[in-house]
C-alpha positions as CSV (number, residue, x, y, z in Angstrom):
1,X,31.4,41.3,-15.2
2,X,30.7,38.6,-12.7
3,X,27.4,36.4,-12.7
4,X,25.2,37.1,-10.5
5,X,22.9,34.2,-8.9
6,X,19.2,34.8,-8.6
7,X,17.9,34.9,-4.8
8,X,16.1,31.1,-5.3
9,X,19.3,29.9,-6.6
10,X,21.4,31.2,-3.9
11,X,19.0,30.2,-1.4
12,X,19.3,26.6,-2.7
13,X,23.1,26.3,-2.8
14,X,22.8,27.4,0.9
15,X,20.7,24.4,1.8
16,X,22.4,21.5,2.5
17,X,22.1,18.3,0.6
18,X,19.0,15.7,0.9
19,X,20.1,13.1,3.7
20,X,20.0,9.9,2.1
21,X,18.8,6.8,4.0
22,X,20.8,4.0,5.0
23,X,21.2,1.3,2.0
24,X,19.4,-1.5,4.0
25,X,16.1,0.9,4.7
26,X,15.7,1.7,1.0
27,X,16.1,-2.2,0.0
28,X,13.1,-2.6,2.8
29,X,11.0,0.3,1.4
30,X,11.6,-0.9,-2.0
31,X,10.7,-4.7,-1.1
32,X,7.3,-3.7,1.1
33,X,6.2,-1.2,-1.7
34,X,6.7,-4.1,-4.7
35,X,5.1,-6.8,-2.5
36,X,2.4,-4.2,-2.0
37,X,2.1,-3.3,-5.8
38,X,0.4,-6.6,-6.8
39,X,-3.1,-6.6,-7.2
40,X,-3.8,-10.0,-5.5
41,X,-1.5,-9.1,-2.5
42,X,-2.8,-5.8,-2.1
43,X,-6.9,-7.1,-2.0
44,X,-5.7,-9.9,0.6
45,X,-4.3,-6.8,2.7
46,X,-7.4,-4.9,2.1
47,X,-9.6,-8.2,3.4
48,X,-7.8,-8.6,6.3
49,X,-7.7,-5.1,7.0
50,X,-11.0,-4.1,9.5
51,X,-12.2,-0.7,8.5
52,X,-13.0,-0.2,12.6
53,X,-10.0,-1.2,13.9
54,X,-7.2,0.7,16.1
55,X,-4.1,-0.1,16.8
56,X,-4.1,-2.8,19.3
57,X,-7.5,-3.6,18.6
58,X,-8.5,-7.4,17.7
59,X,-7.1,-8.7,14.7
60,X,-9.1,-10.1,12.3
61,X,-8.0,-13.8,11.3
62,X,-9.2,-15.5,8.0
63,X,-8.1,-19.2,6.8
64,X,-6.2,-19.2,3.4
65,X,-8.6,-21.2,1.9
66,X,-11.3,-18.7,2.8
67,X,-8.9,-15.9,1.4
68,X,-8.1,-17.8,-1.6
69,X,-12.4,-18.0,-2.1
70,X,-13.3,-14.5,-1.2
71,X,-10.7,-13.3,-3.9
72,X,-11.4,-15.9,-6.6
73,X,-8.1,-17.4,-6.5
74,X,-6.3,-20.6,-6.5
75,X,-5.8,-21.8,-3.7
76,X,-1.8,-22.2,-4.5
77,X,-1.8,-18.8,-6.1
78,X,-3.3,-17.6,-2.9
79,X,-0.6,-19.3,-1.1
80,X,2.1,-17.9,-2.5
81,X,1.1,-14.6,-1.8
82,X,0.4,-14.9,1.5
83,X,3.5,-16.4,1.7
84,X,5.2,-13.2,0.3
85,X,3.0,-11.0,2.7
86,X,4.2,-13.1,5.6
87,X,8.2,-12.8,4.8
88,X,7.2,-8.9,4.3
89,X,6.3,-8.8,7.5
90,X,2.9,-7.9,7.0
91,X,0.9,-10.7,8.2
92,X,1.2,-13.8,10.8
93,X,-0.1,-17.2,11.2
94,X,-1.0,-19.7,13.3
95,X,-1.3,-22.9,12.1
96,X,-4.2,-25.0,13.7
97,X,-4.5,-28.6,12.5
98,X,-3.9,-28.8,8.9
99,X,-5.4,-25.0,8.3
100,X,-3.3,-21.6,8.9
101,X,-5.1,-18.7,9.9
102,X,-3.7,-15.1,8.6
103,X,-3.8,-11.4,10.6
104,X,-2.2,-8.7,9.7
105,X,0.9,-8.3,12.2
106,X,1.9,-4.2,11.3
107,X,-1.0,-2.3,11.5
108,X,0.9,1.3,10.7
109,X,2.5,0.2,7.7
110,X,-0.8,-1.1,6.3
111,X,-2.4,1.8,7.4
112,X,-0.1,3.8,5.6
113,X,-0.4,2.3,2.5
114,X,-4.5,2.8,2.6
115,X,-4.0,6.3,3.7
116,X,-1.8,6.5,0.4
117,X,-4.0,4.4,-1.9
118,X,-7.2,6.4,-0.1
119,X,-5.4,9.4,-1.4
120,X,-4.7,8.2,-4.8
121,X,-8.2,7.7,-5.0
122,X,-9.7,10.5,-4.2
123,X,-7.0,12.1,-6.5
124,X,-8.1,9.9,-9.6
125,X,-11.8,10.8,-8.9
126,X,-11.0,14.6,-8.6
127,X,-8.9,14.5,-11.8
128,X,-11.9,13.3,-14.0
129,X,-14.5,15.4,-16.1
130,X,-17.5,16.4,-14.3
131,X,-19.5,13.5,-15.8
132,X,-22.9,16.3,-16.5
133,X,-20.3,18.3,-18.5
134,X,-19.1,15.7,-20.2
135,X,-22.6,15.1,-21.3
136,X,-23.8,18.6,-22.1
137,X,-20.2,19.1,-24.1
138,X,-20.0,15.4,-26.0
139,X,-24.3,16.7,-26.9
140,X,-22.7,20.1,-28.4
């Protein structure tokens, strides 16, 4: 007697296959989302990033020496990342003098990332015990 295939599993053999992305798009999604994984990187982002600004709006420019003190880093620690953030694509400079000034250069992939990291917040606080519960229960 044949086998016969349950409606969801017929209805998923029908579908066609997931398209993959080209090789070179996944190498860039993998590269922005590991330079974007460090904590160091990711504040620097976040400091440069103005909570009020659109797209196309004025772009707010820090010196890396300011970075470096606003984060509590090294100056060549600092460096280095915004060296990293800079071949990412994420951030320009200008160099005036002896000092570089840094801006974030793609607004939509940065505001991307907060809109995932916002999310993952608000997921990480909505995951955790009522803290009055936790009370009354840890008191039982």
């Amino acid at each position: 007697m044949p086998e016969e295939k349950s409606p969801a599993l017929s209805a998923q053999s029908d579908q066609e296959a997931p398209k993959r992305r080209p090789p070179e798009i996944d190498a860039y999604v993998d590269h922005f989302l590991s330079t974007m994984c460090e904590t160091s990187r990711r504040q620097i982002i976040e400091l440069l990033a103005t909570p009020n600004s659109e797209e196309g709006g004025p772009a707010l420019e820090r010196r890396s020496t300011d970075i470096a003190r606003e984060l509590g880093l090294s100056f060549s620690t600092t460096s280095g990342h915004l060296k990293q953030l800079t071949d990412a694509g994420l951030l320009s400079f200008r160099r005036e003098g002896n000092v570089n000034y840094y801006r974030i250069k793609n607004y939509l992939l940065v505001k991307a990332f907060h809109d995932l990291t916002g999310a993952l917040d608000k997921h990480y606080h909505s995951s955790l015990p009522n803290t009055s519960e936790q009370i009354r229960d840890d008191a039982s």
